[in-house]
The first five atom37 places (N, CA, C, CB, O) and aatype in JSON, in Angstrom:
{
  "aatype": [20, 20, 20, 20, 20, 20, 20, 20, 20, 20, 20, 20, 20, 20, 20, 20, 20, 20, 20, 20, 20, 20, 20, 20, 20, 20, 20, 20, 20, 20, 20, 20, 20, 20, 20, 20, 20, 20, 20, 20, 20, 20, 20, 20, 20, 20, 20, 20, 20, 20, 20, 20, 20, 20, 20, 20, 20, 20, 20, 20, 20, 20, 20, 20, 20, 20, 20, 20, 20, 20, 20, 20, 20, 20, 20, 20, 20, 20, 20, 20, 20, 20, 20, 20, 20, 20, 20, 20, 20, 20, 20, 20, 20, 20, 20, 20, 20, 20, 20, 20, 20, 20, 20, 20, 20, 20, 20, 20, 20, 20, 20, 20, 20, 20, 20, 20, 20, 20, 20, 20, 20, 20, 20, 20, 20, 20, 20, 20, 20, 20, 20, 20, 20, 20, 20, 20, 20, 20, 20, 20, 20],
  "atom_mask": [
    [1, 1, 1, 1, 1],
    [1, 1, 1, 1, 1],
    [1, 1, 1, 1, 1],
    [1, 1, 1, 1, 1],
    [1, 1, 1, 1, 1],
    [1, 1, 1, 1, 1],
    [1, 1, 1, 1, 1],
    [1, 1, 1, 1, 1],
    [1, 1, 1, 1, 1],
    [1, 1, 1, 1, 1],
    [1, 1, 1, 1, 1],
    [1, 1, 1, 1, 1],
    [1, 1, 1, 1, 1],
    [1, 1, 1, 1, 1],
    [1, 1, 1, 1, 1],
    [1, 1, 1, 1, 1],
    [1, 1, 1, 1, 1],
    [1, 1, 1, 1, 1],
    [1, 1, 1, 1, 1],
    [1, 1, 1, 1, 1],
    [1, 1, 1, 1, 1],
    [1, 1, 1, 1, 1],
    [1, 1, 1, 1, 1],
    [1, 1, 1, 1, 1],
    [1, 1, 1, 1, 1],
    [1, 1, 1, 1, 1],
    [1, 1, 1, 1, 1],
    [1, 1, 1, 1, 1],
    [1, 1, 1, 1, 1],
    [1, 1, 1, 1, 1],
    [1, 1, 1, 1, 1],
    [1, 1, 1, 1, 1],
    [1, 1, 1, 1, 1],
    [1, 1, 1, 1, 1],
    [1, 1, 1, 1, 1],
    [1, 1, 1, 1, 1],
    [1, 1, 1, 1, 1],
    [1, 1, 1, 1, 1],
    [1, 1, 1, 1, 1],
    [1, 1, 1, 1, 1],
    [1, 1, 1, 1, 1],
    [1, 1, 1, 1, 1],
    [1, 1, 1, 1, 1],
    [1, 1, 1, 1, 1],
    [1, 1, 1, 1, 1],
    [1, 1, 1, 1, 1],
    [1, 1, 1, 1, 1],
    [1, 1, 1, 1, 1],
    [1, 1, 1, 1, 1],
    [1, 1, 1, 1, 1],
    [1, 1, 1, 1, 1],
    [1, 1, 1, 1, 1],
    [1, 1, 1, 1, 1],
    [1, 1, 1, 1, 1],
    [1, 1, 1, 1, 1],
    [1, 1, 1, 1, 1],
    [1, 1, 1, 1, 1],
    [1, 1, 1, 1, 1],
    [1, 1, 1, 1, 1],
    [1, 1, 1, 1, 1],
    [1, 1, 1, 1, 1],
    [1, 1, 1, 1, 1],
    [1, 1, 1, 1, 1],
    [1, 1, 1, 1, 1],
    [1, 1, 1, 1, 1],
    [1, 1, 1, 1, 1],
    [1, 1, 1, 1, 1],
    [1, 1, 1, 1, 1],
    [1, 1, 1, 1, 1],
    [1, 1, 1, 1, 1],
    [1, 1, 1, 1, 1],
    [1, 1, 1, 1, 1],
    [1, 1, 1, 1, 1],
    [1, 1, 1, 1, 1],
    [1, 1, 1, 1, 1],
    [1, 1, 1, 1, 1],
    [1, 1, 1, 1, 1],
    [1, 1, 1, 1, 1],
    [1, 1, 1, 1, 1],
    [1, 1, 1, 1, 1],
    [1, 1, 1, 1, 1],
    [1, 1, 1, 1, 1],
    [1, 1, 1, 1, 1],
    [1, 1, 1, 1, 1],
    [1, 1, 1, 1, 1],
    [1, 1, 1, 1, 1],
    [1, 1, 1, 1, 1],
    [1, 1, 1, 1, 1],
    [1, 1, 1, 1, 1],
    [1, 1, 1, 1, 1],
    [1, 1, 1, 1, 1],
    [1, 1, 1, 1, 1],
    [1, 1, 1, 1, 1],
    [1, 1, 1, 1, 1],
    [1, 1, 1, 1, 1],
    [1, 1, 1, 1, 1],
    [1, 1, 1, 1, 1],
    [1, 1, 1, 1, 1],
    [1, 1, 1, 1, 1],
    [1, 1, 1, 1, 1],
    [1, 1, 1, 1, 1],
    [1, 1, 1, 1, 1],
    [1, 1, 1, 1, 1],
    [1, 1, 1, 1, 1],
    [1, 1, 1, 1, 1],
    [1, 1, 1, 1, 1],
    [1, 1, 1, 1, 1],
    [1, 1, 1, 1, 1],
    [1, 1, 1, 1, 1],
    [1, 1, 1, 1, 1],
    [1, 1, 1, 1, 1],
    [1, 1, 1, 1, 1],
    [1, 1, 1, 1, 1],
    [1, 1, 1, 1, 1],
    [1, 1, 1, 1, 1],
    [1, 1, 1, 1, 1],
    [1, 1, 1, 1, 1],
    [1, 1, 1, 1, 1],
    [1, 1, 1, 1, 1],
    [1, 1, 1, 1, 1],
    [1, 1, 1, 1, 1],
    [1, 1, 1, 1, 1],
    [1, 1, 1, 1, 1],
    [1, 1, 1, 1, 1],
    [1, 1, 1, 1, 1],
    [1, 1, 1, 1, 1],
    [1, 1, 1, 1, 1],
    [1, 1, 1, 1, 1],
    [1, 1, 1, 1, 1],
    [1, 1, 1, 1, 1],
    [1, 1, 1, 1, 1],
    [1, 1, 1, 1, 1],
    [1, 1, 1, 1, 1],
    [1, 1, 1, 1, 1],
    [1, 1, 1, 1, 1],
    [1, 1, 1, 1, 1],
    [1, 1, 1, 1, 1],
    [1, 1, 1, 1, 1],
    [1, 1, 1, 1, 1],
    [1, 1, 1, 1, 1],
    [1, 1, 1, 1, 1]
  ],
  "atom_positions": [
    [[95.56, 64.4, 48.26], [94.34, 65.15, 48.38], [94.34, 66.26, 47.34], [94.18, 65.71, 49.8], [95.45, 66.71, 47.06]],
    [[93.36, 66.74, 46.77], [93.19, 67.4, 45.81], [92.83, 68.68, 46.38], [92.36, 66.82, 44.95], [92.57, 68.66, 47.58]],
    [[92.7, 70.36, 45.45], [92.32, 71.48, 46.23], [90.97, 71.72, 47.0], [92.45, 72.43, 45.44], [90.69, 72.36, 48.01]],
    [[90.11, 70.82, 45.98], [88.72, 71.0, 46.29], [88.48, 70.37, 47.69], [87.79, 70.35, 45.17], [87.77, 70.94, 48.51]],
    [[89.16, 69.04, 47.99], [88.91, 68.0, 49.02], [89.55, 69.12, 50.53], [90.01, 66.2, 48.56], [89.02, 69.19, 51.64]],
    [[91.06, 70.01, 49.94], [91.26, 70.91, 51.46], [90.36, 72.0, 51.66], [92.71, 71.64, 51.61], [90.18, 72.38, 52.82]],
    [[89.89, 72.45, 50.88], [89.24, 73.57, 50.99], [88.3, 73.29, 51.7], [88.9, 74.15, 49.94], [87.79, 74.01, 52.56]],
    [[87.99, 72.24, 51.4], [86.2, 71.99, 52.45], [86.99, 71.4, 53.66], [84.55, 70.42, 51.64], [86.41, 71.74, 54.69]],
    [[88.04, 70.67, 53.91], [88.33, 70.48, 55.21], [88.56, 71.81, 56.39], [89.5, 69.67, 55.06], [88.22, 71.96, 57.56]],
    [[89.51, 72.86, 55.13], [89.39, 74.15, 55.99], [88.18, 74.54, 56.66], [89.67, 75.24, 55.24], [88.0, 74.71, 57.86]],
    [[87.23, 74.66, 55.53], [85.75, 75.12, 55.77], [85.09, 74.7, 57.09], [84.85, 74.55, 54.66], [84.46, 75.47, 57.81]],
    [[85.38, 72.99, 57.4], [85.13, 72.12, 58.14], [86.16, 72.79, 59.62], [85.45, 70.61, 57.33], [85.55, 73.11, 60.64]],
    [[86.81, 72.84, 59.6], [88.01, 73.62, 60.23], [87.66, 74.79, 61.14], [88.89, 74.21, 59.11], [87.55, 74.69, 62.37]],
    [[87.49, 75.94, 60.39], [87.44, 77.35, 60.71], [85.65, 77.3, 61.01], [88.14, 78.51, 59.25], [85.23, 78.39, 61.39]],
    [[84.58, 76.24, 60.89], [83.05, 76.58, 61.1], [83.47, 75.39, 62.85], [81.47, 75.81, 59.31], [82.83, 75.9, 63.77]],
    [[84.13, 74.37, 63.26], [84.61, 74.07, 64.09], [84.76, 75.09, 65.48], [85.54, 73.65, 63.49], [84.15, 75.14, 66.54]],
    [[85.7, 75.72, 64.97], [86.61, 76.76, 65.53], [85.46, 77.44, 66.03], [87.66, 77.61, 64.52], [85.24, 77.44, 67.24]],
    [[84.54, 78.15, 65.07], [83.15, 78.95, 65.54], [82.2, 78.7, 66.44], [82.38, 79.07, 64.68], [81.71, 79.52, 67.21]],
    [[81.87, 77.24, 66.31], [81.23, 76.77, 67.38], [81.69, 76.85, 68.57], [81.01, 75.72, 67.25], [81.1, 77.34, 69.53]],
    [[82.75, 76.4, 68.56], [83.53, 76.03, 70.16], [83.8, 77.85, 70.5], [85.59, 74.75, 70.0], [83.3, 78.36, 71.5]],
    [[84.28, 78.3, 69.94], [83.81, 80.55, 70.31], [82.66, 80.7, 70.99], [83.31, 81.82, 68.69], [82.6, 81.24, 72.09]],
    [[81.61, 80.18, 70.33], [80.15, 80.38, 70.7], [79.74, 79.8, 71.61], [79.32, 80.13, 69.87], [78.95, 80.26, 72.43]],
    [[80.25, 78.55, 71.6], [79.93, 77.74, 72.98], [80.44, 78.02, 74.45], [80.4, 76.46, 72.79], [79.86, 77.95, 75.53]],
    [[82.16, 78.49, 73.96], [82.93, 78.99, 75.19], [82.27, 80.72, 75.7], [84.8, 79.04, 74.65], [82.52, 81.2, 76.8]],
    [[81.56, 81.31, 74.83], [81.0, 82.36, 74.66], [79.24, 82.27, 75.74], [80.98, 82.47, 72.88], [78.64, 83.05, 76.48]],
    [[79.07, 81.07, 75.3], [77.66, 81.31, 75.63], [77.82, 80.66, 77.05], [76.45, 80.6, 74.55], [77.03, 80.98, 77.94]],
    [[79.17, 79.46, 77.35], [79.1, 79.59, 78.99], [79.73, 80.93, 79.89], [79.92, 78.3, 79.54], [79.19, 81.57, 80.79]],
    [[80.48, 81.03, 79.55], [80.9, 82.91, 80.25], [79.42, 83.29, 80.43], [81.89, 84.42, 78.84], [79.03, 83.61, 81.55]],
    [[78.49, 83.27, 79.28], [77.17, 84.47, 79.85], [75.93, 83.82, 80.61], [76.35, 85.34, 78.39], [74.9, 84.32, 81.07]],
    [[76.51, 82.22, 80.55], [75.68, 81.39, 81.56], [76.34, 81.51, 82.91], [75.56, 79.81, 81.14], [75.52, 81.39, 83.82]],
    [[77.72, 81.72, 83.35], [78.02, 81.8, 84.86], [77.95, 83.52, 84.73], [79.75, 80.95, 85.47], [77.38, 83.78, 85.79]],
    [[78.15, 84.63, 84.17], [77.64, 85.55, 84.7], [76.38, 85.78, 85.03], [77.92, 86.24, 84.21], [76.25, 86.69, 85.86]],
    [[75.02, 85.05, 84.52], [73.69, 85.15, 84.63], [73.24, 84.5, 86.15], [73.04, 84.41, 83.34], [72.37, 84.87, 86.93]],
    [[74.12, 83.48, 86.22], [74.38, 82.29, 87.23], [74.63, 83.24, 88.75], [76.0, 81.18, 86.66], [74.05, 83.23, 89.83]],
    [[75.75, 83.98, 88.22], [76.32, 84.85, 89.54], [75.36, 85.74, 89.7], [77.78, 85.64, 89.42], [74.93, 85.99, 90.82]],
    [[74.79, 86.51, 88.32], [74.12, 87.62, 88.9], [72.96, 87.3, 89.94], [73.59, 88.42, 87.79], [72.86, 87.86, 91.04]],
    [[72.15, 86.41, 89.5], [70.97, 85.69, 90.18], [71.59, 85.29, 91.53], [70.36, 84.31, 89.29], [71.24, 85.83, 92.58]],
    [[72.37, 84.51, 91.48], [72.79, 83.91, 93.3], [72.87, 85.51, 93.83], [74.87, 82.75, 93.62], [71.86, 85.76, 94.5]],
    [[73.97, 86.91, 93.7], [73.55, 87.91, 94.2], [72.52, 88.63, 94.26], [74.04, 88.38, 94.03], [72.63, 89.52, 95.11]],
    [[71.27, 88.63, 93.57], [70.02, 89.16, 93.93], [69.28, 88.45, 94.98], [69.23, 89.23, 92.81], [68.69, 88.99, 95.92]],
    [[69.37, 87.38, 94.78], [69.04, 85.97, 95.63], [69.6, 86.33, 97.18], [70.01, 84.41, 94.88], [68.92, 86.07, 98.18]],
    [[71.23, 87.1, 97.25], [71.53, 86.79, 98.62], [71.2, 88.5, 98.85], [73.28, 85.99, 99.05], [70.98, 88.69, 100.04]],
    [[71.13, 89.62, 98.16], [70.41, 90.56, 98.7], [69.21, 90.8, 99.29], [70.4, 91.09, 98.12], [68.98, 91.47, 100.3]],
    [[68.34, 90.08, 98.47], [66.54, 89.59, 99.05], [66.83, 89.44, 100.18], [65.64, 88.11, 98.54], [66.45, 90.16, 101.11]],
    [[67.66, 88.3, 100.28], [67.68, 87.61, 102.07], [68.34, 88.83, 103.44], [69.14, 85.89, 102.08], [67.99, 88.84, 104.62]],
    [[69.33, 89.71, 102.76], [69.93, 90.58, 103.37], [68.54, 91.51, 104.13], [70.95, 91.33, 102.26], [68.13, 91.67, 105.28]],
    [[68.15, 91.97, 102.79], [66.68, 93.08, 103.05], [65.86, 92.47, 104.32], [65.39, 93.09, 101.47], [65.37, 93.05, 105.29]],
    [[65.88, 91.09, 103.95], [64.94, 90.54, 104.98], [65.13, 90.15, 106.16], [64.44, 89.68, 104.65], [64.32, 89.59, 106.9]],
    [[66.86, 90.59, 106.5], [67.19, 89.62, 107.92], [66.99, 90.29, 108.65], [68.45, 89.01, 108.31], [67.11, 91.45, 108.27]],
    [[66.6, 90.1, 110.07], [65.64, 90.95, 110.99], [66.94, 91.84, 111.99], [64.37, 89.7, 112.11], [66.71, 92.79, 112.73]],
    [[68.95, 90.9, 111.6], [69.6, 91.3, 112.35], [69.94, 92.46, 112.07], [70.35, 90.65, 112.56], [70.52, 93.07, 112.96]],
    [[69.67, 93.26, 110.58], [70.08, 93.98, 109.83], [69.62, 95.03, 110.24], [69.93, 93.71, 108.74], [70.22, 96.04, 109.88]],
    [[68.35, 95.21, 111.16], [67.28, 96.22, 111.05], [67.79, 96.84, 112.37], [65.58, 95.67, 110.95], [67.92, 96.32, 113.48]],
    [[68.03, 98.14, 111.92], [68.73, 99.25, 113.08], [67.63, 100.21, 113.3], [70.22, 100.19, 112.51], [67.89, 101.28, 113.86]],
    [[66.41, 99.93, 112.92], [65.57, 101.14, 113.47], [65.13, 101.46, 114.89], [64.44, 101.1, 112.87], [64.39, 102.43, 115.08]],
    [[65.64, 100.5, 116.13], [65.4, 100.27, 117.36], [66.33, 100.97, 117.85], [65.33, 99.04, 117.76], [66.15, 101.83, 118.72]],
    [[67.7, 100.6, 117.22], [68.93, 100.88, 117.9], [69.55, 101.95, 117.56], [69.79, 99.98, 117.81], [69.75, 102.31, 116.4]],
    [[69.93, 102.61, 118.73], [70.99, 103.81, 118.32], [72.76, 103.42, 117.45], [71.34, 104.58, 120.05], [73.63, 103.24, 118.3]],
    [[73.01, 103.36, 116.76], [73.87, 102.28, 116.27], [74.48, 103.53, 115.14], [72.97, 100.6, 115.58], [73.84, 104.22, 114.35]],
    [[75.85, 103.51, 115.38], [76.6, 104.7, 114.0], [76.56, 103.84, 112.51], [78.78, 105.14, 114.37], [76.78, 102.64, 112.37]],
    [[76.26, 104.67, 111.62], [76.16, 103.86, 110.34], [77.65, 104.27, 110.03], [74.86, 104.31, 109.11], [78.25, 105.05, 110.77]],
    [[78.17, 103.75, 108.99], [79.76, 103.85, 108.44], [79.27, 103.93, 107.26], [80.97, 102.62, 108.67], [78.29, 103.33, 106.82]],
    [[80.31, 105.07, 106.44], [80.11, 105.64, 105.03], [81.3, 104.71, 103.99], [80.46, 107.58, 105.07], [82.34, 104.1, 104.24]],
    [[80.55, 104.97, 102.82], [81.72, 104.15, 101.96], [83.26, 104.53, 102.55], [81.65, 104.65, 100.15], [84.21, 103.81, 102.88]],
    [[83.1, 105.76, 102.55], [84.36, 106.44, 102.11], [85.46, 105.51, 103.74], [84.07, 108.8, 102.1], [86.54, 104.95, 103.55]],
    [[84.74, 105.61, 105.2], [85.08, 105.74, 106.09], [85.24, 103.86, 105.62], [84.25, 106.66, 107.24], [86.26, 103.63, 106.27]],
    [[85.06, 103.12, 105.25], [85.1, 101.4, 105.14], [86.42, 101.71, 104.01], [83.25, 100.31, 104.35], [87.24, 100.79, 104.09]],
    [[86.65, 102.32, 103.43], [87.77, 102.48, 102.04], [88.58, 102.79, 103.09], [87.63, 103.74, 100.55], [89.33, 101.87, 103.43]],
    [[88.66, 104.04, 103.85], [89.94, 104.37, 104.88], [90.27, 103.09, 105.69], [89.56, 105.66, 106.04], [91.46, 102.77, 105.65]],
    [[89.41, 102.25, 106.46], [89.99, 101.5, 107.21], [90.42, 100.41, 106.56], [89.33, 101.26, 108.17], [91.26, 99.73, 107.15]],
    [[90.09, 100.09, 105.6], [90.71, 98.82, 104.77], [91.5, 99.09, 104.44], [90.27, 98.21, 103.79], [92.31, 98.17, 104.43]],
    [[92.02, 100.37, 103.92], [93.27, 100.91, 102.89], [92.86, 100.41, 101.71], [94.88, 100.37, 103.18], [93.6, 99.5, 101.35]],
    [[92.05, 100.62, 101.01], [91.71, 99.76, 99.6], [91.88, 100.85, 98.88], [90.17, 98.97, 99.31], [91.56, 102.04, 98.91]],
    [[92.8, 99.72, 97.9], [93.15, 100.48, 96.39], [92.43, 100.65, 95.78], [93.87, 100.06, 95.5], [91.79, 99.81, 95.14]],
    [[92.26, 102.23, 95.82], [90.98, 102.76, 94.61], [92.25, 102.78, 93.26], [89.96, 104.96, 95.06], [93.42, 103.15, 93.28]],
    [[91.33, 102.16, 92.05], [91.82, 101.71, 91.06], [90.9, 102.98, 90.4], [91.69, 100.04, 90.74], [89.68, 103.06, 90.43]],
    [[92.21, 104.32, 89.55], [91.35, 105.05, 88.38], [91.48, 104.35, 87.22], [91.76, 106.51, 88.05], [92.42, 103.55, 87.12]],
    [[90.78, 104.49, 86.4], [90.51, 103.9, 84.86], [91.83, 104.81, 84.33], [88.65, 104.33, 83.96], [92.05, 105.98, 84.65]],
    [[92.54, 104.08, 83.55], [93.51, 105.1, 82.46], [92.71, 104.6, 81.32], [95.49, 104.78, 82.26], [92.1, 103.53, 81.23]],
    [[92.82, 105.63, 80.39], [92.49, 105.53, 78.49], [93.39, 106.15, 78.17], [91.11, 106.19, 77.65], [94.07, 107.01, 78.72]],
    [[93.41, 105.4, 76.68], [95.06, 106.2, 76.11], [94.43, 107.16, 75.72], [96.2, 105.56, 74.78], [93.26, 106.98, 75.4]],
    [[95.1, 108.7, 75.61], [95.03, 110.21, 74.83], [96.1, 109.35, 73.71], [95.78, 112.07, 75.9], [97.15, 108.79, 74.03]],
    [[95.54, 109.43, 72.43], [96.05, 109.29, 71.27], [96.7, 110.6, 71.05], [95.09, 108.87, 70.27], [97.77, 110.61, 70.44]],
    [[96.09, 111.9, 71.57], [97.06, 113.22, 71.27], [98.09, 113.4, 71.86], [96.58, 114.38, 71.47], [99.04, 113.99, 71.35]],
    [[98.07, 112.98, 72.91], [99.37, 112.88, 73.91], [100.02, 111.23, 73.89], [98.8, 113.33, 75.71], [100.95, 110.93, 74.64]],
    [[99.46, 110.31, 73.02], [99.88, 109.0, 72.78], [100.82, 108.92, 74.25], [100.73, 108.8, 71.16], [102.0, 109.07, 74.56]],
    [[99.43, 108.57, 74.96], [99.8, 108.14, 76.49], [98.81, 107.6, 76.9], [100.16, 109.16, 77.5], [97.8, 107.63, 76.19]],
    [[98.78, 106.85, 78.35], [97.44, 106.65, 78.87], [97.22, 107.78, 80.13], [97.28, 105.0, 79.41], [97.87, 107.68, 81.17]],
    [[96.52, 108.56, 79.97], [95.93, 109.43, 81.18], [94.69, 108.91, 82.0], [95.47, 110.79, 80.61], [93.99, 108.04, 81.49]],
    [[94.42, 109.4, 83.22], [93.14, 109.19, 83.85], [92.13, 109.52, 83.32], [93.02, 109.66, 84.87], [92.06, 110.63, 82.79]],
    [[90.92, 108.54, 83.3], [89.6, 108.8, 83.02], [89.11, 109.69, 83.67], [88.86, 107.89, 83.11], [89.76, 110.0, 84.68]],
    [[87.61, 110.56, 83.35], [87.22, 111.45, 83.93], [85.77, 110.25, 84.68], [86.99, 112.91, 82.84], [84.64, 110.52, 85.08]],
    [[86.24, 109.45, 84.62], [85.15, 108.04, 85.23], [85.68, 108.21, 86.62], [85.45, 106.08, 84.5], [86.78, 108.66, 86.94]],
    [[84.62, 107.73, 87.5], [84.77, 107.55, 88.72], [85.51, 106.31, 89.03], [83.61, 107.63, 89.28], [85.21, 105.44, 88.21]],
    [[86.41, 105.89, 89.95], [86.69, 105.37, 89.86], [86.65, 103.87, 90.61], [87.16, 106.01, 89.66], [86.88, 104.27, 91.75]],
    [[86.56, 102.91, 90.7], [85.89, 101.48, 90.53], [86.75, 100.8, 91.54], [85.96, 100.73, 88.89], [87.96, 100.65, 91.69]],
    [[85.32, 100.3, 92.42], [85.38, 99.71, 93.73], [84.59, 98.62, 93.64], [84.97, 100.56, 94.84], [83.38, 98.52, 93.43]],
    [[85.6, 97.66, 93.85], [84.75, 96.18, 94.15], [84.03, 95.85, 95.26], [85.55, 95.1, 94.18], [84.75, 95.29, 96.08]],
    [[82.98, 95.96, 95.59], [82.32, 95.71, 96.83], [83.04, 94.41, 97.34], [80.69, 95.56, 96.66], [84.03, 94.55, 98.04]],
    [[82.61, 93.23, 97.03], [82.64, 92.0, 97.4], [84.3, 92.42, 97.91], [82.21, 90.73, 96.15], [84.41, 92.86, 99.05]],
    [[85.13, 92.32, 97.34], [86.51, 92.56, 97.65], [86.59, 93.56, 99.18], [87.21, 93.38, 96.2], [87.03, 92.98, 100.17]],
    [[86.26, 94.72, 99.29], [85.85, 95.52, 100.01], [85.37, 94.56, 101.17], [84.93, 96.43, 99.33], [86.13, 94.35, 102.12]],
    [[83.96, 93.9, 101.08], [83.69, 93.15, 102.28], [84.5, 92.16, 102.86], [82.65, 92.6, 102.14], [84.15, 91.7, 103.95]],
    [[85.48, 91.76, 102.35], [86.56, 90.54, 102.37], [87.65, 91.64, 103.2], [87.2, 89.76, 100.45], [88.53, 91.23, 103.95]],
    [[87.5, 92.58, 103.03], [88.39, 93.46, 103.48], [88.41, 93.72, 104.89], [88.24, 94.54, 102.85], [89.3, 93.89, 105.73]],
    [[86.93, 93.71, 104.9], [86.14, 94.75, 106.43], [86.47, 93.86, 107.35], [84.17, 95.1, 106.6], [87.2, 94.04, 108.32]],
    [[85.57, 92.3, 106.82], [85.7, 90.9, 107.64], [87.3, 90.53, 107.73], [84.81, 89.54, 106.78], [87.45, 89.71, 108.63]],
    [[88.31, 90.8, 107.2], [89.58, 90.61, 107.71], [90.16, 91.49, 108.64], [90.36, 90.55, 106.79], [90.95, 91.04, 109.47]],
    [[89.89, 92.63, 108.61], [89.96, 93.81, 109.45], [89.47, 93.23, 110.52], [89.23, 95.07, 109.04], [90.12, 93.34, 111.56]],
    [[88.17, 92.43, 110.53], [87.71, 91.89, 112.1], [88.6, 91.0, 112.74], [86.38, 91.08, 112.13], [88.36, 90.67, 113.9]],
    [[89.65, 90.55, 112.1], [90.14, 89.27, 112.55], [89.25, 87.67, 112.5], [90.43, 89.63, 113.94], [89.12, 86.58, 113.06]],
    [[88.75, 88.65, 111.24], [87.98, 86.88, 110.65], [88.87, 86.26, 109.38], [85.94, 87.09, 109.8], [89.39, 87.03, 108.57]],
    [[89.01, 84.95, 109.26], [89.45, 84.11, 107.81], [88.18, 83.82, 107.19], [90.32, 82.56, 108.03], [87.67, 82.7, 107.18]],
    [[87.8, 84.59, 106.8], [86.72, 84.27, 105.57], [86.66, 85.51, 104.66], [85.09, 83.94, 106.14], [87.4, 86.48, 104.81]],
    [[85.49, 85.37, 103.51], [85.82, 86.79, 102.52], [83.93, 86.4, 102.4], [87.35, 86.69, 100.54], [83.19, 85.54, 102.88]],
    [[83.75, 87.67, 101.4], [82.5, 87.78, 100.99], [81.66, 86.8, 100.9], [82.49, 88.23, 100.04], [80.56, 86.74, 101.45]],
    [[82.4, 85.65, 99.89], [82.1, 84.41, 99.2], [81.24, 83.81, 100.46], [83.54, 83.47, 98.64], [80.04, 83.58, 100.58]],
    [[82.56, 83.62, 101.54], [81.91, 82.79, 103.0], [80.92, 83.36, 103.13], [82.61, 82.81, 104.45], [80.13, 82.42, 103.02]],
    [[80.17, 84.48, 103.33], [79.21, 85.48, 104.28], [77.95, 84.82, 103.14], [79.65, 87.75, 104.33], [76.85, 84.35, 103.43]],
    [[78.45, 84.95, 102.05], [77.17, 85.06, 100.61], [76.66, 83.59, 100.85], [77.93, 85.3, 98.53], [75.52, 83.45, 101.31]],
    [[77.42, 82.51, 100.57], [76.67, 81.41, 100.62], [76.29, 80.96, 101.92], [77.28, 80.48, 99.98], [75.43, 80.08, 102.05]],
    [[77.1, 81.7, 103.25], [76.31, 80.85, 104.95], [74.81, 81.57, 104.35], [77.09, 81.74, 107.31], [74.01, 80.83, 103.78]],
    [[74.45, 83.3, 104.57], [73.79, 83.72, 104.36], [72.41, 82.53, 103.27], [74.56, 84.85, 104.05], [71.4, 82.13, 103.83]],
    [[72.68, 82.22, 101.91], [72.09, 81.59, 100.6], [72.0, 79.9, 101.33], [73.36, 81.82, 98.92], [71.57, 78.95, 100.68]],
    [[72.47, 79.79, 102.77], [72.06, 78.21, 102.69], [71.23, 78.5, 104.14], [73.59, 76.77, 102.69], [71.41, 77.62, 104.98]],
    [[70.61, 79.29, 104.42], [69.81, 79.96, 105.33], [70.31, 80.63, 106.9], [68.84, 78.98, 105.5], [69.56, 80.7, 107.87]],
    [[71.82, 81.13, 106.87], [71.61, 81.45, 107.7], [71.65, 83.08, 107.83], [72.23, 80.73, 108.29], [71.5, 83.62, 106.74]],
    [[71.79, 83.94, 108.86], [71.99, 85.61, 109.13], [72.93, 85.96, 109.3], [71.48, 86.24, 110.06], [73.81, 85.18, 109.66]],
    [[73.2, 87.33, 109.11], [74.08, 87.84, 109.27], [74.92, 88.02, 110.49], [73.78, 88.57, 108.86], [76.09, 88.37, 110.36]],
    [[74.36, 87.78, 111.76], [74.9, 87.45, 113.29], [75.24, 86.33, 113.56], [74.08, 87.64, 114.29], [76.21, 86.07, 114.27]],
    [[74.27, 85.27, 112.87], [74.94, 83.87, 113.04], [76.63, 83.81, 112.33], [73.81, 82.67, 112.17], [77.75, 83.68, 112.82]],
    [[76.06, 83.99, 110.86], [77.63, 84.28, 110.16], [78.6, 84.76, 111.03], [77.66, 85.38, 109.02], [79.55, 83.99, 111.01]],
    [[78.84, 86.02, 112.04], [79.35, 86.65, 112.29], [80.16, 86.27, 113.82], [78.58, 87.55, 112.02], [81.29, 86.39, 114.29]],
    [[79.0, 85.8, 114.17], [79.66, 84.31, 115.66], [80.13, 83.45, 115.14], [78.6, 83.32, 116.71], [81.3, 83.35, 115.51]],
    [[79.75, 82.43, 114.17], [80.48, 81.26, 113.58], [81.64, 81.79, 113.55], [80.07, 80.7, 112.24], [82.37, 81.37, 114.45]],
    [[82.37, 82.97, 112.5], [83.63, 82.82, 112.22], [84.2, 83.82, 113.61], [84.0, 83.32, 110.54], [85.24, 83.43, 114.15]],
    [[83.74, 84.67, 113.99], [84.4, 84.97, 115.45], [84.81, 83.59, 116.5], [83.2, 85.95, 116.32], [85.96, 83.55, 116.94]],
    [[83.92, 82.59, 116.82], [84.86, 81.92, 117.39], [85.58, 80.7, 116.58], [84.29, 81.51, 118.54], [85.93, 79.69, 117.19]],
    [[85.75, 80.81, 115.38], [86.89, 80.16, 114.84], [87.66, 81.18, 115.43], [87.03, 79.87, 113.25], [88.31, 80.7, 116.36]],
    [[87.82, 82.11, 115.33], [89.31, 82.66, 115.78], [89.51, 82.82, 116.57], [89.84, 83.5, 115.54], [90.59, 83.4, 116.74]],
    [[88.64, 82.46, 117.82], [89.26, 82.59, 119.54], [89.5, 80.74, 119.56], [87.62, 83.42, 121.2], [89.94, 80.19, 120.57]]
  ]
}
């Protein structure tokens, strides 16, 4: 093979390589678009479930903070490196709580085997939040 004949195979090569980036690129932002939509999708339904609605009932609401204490969930701070102190110190960012994780948390705390995921799609294939909540209660009796 001659220089001219590798050079264009490289060419052929490294414009390869680009595509398949772009492609592996453009599905990542097709299942994040994918996820984001199924969660707006299962919030709508939340807003709308009639079990949700506490304006009748005298009923204690629970604060983030008080659902973080009973789970014990690891609040995760952001470190960034200080290049002046060539270290990583804490961000002055708040620091970052996974809901979904969190609800996987609460529902195990109940003595349920399921996580968010379960609640999101019973919820997305029509059912409520009480039904959800009997189904997996008597799996575990």
């Amino acid at each position: 093979m001659n220089q001219q004949q590798l050079a264009k195979m490289n060419i052929y090569h490294i414009a390869t390589e680009q595509i398949d980036q772009i492609s592996d690129s453009f599905q990542v932002m097709m299942r994040r678009k994918q996820r984001s939509l199924k969660v707006k999708e299962f919030l709508k339904r939340l807003a709308a479930d009639p079990s949700l609605d506490n304006s009748g009932a005298l009923s204690t609401t629970r604060s983030i903070a008080e659902w973080l204490h009973k789970t014990e969930y690891p609040i995760r701070q952001e470190m960034i490196f200080d290049y002046s102190k060539k270290r990583f110190v804490p961000s002055e960012n708040k620091p970052l709580i996974d809901l979904a994780d969190l609800m996987s948390r609460l529902l195990q705390k109940q003595g349920m085997d399921c996580t968010f995921e379960d609640m999101m799609d019973f919820v997305l294939s029509g059912g409520s939040i009480d039904e959800f909540m009997n189904v997996y209660a008597r799996k575990q009796n």
